[in-house]
FIMAR-606108 format. One record per residue (C-alpha): residue in one letter; x, y, z. Coordinates in steps of 0.02 Angstrom, whole numbers, padded with zeros to 5 digits. Each point is the difference from the previous one (the first is absolute). Last residue first. Example, Ala and Ser with C-alpha at 12.3 -4.5 7.8 and 13.67 -1.06 7.14 Angstrom:
2
residuo|east|north|up
s|00684|-00053|00357
a|-00069|-00172|00033
***
This chain:
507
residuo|east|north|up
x|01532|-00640|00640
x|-00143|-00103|00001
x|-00007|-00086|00152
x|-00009|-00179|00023
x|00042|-00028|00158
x|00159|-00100|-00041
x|00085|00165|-00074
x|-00037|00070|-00176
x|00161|00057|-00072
x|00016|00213|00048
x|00166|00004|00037
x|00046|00101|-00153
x|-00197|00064|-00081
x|-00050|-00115|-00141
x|-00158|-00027|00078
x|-00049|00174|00087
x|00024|00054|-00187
x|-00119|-00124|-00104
x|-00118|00020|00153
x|00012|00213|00000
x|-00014|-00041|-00228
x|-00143|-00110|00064
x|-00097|00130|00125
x|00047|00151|-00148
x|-00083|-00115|-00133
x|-00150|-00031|00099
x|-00032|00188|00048
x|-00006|00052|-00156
x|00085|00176|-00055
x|00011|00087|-00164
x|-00015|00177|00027
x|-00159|00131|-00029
x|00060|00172|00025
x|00083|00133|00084
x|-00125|00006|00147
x|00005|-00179|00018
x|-00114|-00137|-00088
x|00070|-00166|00047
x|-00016|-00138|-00138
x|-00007|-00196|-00029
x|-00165|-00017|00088
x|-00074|-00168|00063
x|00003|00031|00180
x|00030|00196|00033
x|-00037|00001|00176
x|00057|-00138|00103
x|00167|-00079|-00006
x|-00036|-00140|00147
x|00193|-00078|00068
x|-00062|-00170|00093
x|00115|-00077|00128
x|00021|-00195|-00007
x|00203|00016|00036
x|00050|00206|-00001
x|-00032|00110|-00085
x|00105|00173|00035
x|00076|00011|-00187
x|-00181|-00046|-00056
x|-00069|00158|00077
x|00164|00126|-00036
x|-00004|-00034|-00190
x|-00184|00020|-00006
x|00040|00183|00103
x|00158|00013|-00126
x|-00133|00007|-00141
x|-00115|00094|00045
x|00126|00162|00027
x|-00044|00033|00149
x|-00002|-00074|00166
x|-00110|00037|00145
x|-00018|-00101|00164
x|-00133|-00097|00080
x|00006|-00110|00177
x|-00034|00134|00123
x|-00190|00006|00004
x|-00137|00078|00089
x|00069|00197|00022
x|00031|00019|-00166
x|-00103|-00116|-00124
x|-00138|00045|-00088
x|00065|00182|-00024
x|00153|-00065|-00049
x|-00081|-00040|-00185
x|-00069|00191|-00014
x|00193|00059|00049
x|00064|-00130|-00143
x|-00109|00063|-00116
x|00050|00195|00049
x|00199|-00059|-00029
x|-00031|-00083|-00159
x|-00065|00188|-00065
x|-00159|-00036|-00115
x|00050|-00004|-00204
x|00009|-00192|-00035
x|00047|-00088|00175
x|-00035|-00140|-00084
x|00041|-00120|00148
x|00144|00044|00111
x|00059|-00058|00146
x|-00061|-00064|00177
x|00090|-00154|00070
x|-00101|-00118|00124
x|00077|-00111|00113
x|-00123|-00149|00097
x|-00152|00013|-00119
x|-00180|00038|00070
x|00008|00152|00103
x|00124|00084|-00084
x|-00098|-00026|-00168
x|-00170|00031|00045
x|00038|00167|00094
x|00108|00057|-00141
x|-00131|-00049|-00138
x|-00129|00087|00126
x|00089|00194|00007
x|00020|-00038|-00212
x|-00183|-00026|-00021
x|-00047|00183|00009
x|00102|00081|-00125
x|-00074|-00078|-00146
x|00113|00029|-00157
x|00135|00125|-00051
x|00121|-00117|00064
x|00012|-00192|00005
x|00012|-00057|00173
x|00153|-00116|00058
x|00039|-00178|00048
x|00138|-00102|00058
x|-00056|-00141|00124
x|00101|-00125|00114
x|-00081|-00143|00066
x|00065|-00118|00137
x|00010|-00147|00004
x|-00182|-00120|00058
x|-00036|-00007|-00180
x|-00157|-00052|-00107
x|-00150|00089|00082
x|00117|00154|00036
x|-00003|00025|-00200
x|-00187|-00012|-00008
x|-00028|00138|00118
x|00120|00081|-00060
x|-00073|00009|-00183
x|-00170|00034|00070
x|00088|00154|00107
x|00057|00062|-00142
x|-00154|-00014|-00093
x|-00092|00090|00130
x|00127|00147|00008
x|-00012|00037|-00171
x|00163|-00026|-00134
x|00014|-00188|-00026
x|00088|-00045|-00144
x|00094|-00143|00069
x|00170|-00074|-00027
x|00044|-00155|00118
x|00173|-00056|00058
x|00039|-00137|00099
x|00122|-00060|00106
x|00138|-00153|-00004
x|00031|00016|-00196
x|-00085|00126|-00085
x|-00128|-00023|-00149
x|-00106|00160|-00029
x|-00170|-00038|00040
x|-00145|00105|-00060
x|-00113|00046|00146
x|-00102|00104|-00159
x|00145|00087|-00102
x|-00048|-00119|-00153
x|-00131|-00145|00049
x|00092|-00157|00052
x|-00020|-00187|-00050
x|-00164|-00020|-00083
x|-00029|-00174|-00009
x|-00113|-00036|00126
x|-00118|00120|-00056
x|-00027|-00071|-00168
x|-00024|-00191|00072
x|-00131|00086|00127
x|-00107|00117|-00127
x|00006|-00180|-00132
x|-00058|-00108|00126
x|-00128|00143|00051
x|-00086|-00002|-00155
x|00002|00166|-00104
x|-00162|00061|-00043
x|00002|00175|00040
x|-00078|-00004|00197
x|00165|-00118|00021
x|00107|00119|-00084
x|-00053|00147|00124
x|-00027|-00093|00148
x|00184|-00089|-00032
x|00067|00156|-00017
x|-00068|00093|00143
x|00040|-00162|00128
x|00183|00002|-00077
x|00022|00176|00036
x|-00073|-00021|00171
x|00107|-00167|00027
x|00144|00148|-00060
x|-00003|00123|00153
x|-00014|-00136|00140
x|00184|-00041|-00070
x|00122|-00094|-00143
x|-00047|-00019|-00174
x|00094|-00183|-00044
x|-00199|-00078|00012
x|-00074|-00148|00022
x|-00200|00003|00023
x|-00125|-00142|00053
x|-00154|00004|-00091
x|-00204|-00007|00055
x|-00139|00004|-00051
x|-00142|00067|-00081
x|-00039|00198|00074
x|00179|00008|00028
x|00106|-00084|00164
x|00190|00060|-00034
x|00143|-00116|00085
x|00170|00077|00064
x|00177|-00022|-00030
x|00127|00148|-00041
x|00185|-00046|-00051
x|00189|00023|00029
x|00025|00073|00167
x|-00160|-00086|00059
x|-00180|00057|00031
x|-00137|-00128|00031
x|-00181|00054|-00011
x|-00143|-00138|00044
x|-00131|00121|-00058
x|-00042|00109|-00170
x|-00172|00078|-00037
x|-00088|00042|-00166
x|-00159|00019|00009
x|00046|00049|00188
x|-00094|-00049|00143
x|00142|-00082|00062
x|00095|00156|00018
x|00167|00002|-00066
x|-00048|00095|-00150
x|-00105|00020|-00159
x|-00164|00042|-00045
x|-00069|-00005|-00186
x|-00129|00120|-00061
x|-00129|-00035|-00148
x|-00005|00191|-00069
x|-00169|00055|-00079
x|-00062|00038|00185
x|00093|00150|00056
x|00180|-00009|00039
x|-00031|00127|00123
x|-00052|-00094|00137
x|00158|-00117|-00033
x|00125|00152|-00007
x|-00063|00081|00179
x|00009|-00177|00087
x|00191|-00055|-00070
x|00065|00178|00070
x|00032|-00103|00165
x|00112|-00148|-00071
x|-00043|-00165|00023
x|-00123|00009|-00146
x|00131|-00018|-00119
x|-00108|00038|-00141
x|-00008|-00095|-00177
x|-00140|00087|-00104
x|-00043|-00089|-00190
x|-00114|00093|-00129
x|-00103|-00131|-00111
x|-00016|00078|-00105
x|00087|00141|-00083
x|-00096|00165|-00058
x|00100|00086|00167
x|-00107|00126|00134
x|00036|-00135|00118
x|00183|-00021|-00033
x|00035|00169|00001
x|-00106|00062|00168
x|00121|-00141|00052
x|00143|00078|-00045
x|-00063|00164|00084
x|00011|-00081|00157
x|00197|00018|-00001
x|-00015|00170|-00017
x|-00150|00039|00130
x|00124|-00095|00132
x|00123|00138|-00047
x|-00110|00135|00045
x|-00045|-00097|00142
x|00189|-00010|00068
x|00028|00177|-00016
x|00104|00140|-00133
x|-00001|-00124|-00137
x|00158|00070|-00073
x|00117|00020|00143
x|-00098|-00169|00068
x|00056|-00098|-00099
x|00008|-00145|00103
x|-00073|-00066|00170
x|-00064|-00181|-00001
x|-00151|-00061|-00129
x|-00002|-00174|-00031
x|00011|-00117|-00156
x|-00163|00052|-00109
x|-00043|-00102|-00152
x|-00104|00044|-00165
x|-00048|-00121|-00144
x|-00100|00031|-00176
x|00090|00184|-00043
x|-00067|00115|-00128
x|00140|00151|00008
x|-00076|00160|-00030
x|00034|00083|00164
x|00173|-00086|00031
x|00123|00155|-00014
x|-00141|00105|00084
x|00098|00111|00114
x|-00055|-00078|00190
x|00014|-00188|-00068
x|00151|00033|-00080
x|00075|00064|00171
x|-00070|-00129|00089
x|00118|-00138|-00103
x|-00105|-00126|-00114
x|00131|-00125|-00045
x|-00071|-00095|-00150
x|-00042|-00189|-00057
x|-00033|-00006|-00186
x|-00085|-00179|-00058
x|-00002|-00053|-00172
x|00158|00093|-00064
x|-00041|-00056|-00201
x|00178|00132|-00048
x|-00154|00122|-00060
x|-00070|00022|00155
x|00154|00003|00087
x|00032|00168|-00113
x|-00173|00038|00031
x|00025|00014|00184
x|00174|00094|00006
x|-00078|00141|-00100
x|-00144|00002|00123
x|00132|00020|00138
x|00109|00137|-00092
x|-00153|00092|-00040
x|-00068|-00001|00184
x|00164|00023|00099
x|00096|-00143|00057
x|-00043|-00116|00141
x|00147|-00051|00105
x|00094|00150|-00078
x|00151|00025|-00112
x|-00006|-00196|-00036
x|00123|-00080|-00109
x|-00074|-00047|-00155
x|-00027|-00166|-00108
x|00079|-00135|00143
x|-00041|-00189|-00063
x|-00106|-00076|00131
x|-00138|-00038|-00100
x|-00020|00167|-00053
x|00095|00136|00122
x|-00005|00167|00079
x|00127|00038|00136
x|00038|-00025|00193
x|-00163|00110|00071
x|-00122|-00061|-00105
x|-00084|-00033|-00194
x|-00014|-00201|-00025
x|-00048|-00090|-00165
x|-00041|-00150|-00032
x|-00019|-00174|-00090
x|-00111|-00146|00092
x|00102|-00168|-00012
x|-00038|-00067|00179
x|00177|00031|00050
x|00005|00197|-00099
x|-00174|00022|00138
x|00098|-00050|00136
x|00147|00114|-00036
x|-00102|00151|-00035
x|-00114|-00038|00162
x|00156|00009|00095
x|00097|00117|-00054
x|-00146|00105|00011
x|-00041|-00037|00168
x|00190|00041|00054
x|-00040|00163|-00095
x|-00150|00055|00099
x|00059|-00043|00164
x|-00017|00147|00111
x|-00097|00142|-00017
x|-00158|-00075|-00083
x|-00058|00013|-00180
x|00006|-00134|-00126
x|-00099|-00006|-00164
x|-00027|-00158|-00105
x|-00053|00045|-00190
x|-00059|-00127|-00129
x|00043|00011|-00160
x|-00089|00096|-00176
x|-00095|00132|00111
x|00146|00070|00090
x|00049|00103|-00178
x|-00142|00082|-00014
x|00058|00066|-00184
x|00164|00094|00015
x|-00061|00146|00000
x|-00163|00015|00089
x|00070|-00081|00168
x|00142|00143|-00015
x|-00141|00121|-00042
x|-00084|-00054|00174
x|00147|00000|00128
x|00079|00148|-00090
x|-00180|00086|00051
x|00022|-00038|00165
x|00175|00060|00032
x|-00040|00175|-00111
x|-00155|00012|00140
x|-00063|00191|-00021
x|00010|-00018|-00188
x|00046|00116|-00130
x|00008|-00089|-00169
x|00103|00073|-00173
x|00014|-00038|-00166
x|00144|00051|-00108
x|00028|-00007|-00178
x|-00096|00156|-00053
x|00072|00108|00130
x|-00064|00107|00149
x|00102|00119|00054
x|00080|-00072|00171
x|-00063|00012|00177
x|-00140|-00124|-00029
x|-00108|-00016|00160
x|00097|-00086|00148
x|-00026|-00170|00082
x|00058|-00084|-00160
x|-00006|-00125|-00133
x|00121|00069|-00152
x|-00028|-00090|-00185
x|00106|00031|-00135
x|00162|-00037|00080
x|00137|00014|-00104
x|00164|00036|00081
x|-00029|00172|00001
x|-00168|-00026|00062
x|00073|-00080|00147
x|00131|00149|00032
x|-00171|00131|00002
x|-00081|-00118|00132
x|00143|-00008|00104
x|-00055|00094|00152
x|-00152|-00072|00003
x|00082|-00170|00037
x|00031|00075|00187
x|00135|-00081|00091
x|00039|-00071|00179
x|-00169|-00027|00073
x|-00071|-00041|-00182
x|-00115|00100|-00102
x|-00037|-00116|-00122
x|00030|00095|-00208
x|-00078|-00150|-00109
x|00079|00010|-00157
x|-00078|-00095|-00175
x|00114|-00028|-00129
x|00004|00027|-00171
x|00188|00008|-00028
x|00069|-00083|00166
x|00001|00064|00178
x|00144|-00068|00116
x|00069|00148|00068
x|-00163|00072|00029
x|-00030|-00119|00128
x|-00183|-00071|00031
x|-00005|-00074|-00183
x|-00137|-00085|-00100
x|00030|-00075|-00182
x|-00067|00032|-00167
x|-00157|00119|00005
x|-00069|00051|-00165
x|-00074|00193|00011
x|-00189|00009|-00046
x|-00038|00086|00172
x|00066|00142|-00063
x|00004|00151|00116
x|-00058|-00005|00159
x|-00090|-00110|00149
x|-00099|00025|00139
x|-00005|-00142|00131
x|-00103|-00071|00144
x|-00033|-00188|-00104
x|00074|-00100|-00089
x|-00073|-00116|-00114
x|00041|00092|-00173
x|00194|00051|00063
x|00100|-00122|-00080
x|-00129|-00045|-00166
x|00026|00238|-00036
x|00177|-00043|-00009
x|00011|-00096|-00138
x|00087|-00180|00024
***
């Protein structure tokens, strides 16, 4: 596509040079430009792309969108756009490029702190039961009818990337695209030109808060998906809301009046609203009363946490068309959602592997856990580094206070000093609770938990969940939290005088 068809709607720009250039592919890393590309140089918090405007033409850009003027001769292959928004304007020329992509499915968005991939995973799943193919962009990976395409460098990725990812499901007959939508894409315009038909909002807890400086400011994030939906061509435009949660009053009154919202929670009063809730080790039971009937609900997804997941799906699918014998068989057959409470099989005690990283979701997840043993539980957890400094005080708090023995270690420490995450964690704790202790590496703290477990204990691995990495200073490494807890199993097991005695215990 020429150049001059990219840039003809936007707006706030000045432009240079030939216009008539033929654009073949987008880039954000000079690295990666191809012959005929386009380079957007985003001032980042770590790098400038300014600075490699000169290796990007090397490569073969012929078109340079910037917040500079042209530093370079002009040339008769090269047109150039100076923009005080470079994030913005990806958003739109992205959209341009690869032909509206989010126009030819249908588009559910979920923001919200916690839950946003369980919700996937579970709307995904239904959906593939009731014979609807599609596609799913989060946190865990990116995938078309369950069949991994792309590991996922961010929960939602970067404008051109995303709309790239849209037409390709587009083109594979995807008929319904559910997608992650993370704060931070909200806030830099990865999902401005996206046309979605259905929105939900989990909860808002503390979280990101490095990068959205307060709780409002990030509030003002997660509402923006909603300014999305309502400003979208589709219709009808679909709101499910957990209206039990405090933020739920600002983000209905600004839906606006195009979008038909849904409520959900445990409140009667609910659209959506779930009662008679029975919480076993090994399943969930509760009933949900919507606006026609209603269903009983049967579920391996264990905790508090996931009847709201299941609530926001089954608002969601219901308000789409899907009957609710079909939501409830679907839901009762999904067995575990990756590095969400996921059960590694022990004998004696259990072991769950969790990804939660905020306070509040910790303190969900032990919540739930305590629900389902009177043993004690024994929690390893860490902080990842470089990140929000000010919920790693709480996640000690929470932690001692809830489990029995906790063990502090490493997360992704990635470049911040271990010791100074550790100090921040301790904060929450000294002086209120004895029952902690540190051990590093990761893997000999997960070692040390389920070597000390004891008959019906729970070990919780919280933090990294689903990933199969730690990010240290040196470098990204291959670690996963449920391979290390079965090779410590595998090992505790075949340890000398270790046979399992008539208790039970795993050994």
């Amino acid at each position: 596509m020429r150049a001059k068809y990219l840039v003809r709607n936007l707006e706030n720009i000045k432009t240079f040079g030939n216009a008539n250039v033929f654009i073949k592919d987008i880039s954000t890393d000079s690295r990666s430009v191809k012959s005929g590309g386009a380079f957007f140089a985003i001032r980042g918090s770590n790098t400038d792309g300014n600075k490699f405007i000169e290796q990007a033409i090397a490569r073969g850009a012929v078109m340079v969108v910037s917040e500079k003027a042209p530093t370079l001769p002009e040339r008769k292959n090269l047109f150039w756009v100076q923009t005080d928004d470079v994030l913005e304007k990806l958003s739109q020329v992205a959209n341009e490029f690869y032909r509206n992509p989010s126009e030819k499915l249908k588009v559910i968005g979920i923001t919200g702190t916690n839950g946003k991939t369980t919700l996937s995973y579970i709307l995904e799943r239904v959906l593939k039961r009731a014979g609807i193919k599609t596609g799913v962009i989060g946190t865990v990976n990116y995938r078309i009818n369950g069949r991994k395409i792309s590991a996922a460098a961010n929960t939602t990725p970067l404008a051109h990337s995303l709309q790239k990812l849209i037409r390709r499901m587009s083109r594979e007959k995807v008929k319904i695209l559910i997608m992650e939508v993370s704060s931070h894409s909200l806030a830099l315009h990865r999902v401005d030109n996206v046309q979605f038909d259905a929105a939900a909002f989990t909860n808002l807890k503390r979280d990101h808060l490095d990068f959205h400086k307060s709780k409002a400011e990030y509030l003002r994030a997660k509402i923006k998906l909603f300014h999305l939906l309502g400003a979208s061509i589709k219709e009808p435009k679909i709101a499910a809301i957990n209206s039990d949660d405090a933020a739920s009053v600002e983000i209905k009154a600004k839906c606006g009046k195009k979008i038909t919202i849904f409520s959900y929670g445990l409140n009667l009063e609910a659209d959506f609203a779930a009662s008679d809730i029975q919480i076993s080790p090994e399943k969930t039971l509760f009933t949900i009363r919507y606006p026609t009937g209603k269903i009983k609900i049967e579920s391996y997804l264990l905790g508090l946490h996931n009847v709201y997941n299941i609530l926001a799906a089954f608002a969601i699918l219901y308000a789409m068309g899907v009957k609710s014998r079909v939501i409830a068989r679907g839901i009762a057959g999904i067995k575990n959602i990756p590095g969400r409470l996921e059960k590694i099989a022990a004998q004696g005690f259990s072991i769950f592997v969790d990804y939660a990283h905020t306070d509040d979701a910790l303190k969900n997840v032990l919540e739930n856990l305590r629900r389902i043993t009177r043993k004690k539980i024994i929690t390893v957890f860490g902080c990842g580094g470089d990140r929000d400094r000010t919920k790693r005080g709480p996640m000690g708090h929470v932690a001692c206070s809830m489990s029995d023995t906790v063990i502090i270690t490493d997360d992704n420490p990635r470049t911040e000093d271990p010791k100074r995450i550790f100090s921040d964690i301790l904060k929450g704790i000294k002086g209120k609770f004895t029952n902690y202790r540190i051990i590093t590496p990761r893997e000999r703290a997960i070692y040390r938990a389920i070597k000390s477990a004891k008959q019906g204990d729970i070990v919780l691995i919280a933090g990294k969940g689903h990933e199969n990495y730690q990010i240290l200073k040196s470098g990204r490494i291959h670690f996963d939290d449920r391979e290390v807890a079965k090779k410590a199993l595998r090992q505790l097991n075949t340890a000398p005088g270790r046979a399992a005695n008539k208790k039970g215990r795993s050994k």
